[in-house]
Phi, psi and omega in degrees: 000322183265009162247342160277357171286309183302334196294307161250023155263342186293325171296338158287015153253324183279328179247051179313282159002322214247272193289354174275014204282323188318287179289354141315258166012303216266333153313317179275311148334307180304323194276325167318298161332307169267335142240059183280163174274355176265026190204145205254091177286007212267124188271002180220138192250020185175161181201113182254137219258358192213053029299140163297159166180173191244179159208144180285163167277087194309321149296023203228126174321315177296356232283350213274002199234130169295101164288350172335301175286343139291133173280163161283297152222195175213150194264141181125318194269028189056018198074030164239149165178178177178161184177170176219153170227145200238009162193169170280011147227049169233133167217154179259128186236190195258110174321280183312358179299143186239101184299165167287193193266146180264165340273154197223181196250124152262153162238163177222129166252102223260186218252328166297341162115018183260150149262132185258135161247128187252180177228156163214113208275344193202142144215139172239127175271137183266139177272155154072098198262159188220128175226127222249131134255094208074228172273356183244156185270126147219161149269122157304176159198073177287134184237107175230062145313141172207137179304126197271327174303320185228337170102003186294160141290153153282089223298331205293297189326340200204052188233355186213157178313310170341284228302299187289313192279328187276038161262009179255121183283306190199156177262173149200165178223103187094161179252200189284149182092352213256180157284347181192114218233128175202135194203136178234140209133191153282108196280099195278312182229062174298174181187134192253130173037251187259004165116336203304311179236345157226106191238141141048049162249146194232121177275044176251075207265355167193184194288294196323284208269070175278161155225152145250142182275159188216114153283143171210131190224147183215103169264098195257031157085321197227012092204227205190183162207169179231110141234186187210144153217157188304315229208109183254006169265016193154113183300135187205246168287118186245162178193141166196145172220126213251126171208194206184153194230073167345297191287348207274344169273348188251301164234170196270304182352090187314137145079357147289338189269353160274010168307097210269138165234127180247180180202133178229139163216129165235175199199160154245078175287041200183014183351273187302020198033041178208118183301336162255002158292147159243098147216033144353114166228170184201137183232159184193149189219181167239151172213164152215149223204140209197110158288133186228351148226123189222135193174123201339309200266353185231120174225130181241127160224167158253133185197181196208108199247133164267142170223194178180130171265116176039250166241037174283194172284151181232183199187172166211165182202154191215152177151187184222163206210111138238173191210137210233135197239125169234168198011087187036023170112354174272016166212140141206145182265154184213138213216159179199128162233125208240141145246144172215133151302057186268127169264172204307164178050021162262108172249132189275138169077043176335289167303071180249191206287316166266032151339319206272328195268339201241011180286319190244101170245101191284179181242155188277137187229126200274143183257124184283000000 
């Protein structure tokens, strides 16, 4: 069953175009229908610049919904901005946005027509917006500009098919670690066995350039595999790390008969995008990993890896990791404490978060 799941979700992302349109179709009909261009989107119909203030749209498809909590505008953005406010001194803004210098001013207009002005002084950014149903996951990428003179959306933003299919980052099914794991999309942190050689790698190398990645994980108890690729439209970055639990068919001994030996090997077979180079690289390693607390919300182990870059320098690390499932599983945190041992021509977690961007360095090349 969790392999025809995964099976469809990677045919909706490799063959969307064919099998996706009913619910696609029917998503977007709706959104049209509600910021169609034959529908009056505007939440505000005037704006005066000496008091600022708004005035609402008596005519706007919304009128019937308290907008209180949508900003009006924001001062900096040029007549563009958004925001939501989710407390009274919180507001959610759009991760790609590029805010003015703090602190700068949002505004909110409460339904009698007052404008409230906040200043905001700090933002911290959250990766990833992630919404769980059961075991399964997606991410968004809502682009909701809106014109501050009128309350308008931004019509550009949402004129081409693109526009529509990338409002899904990633599917997923299950988490990392799980018996069964899968995530198709965009990939904010894989990561293979402890991290040694591939940790909190992202194929996301900007909002422009998506590709989709496909993590796949399987633990059949006596053992398992991890894997990760970048690019399912074109093989570029592969990974996968393969284990064993030896001792788990012969004895009962809690948390020794899970004693695990892995092999991880990854590769880039393409840096440079261009397909008649050989500048191919690869890394591979060994580990070993001893549970020392496993228990739904708490898992502690120790453990210890060798790796070697291509024909380069190799290392090791050693050390203990635990990681904590909180509000029912829905945030977690993780902690490590490591020693590590590098030799010359090594870098440990080579394949990391800026990989996709540093992958590709051209060189000044002289022409005679």
């Amino acid at each position: 069953m969790n392999v025809l799941i995964l099976l469809g979700i990677v045919s909706l992302f490799i063959f969307g175009r064919k099998v996706s349109s009913n619910w696609i179709t029917g998503i977007k009909d709706t959104l049209n229908k509600m910021m169609g261009f034959s529908t009056d989107r505007r939440l505000f119909s005037s704006w005066t610049a000496n008091p600022i203030g708004w005035t609402r749209n008596t005519q706007c498809w919304a009128r019937a919904y308290n907008w209180s909590g949508t900003a009006a505008g924001i001062m900096g953005l040029g007549g563009v901005g958004g925001g939501s406010l989710i407390s009274r001194k919180h507001v959610l803004l759009a991760d790609h946005v590029q805010y003015p210098t703090r602190p700068f001013e949002i505004f909110f207009v409460n339904r009698p027509g007052k404008t409230f002005t906040y200043k905001v002084t700090k933002i911290d950014s959250v990766p990833g917006t992630d919404i769980a149903i059961g075991k399964f996951g997606f991410g968004l990428n809502v682009n909701l500009l809106n014109n501050t003179k009128n309350g308008a959306i931004r019509s550009e933003d949402w004129n081409e098919s693109y526009d529509w299919a990338r409002l899904i980052r990633y599917i997923r099914y299950g988490h990392k670690r799980d018996k069964f794991y899968s995530r198709v999309g965009t990939l904010d942190a894989a990561r293979l066995g402890h991290g040694f050689i591939m940790n909190y790698y992202t194929n996301e190398a900007s909002f422009d350039k998506r590709k989709i990645g496909l993590e796949f994980d399987v633990d059949f108890g006596t053992a398992g595999f991890e894997t990760v690729t970048n690019n399912l439209g074109r093989f570029e970055v592969f990974g996968a790390r393969a284990y064993a639990r030896p001792l788990k068919p012969y004895i009962d001994v809690p948390l020794v008969k899970d004693l695990t030996f892995g092999a991880t090997y990854v590769t880039d077979v393409d840096p440079d995008s261009r397909r008649g180079t050989e500048d191919g690289i690869y890394s591979y390693g060994l580990d070993v990993e001893l549970p020392l607390i496993r228990i739904p919300m708490l898992n502690t182990f120790t453990y210890f890896d060798w790796a070697k870059i291509d024909s380069f320098g190799s290392g090791i690390a050693f050390g203990i990791e635990a990681n904590l499932r909180v509000i029912a599983g829905v945030a977690e945190v993780s902690a490590k404490l490591e020693r590590r041992i590098l030799g010359k021509e090594f870098i440990p977690s080579y394949f990391d978060a800026f990989y996709e961007i540093q992958r590709f360095d051209p060189q000044e090349i002289a022409i005679p």
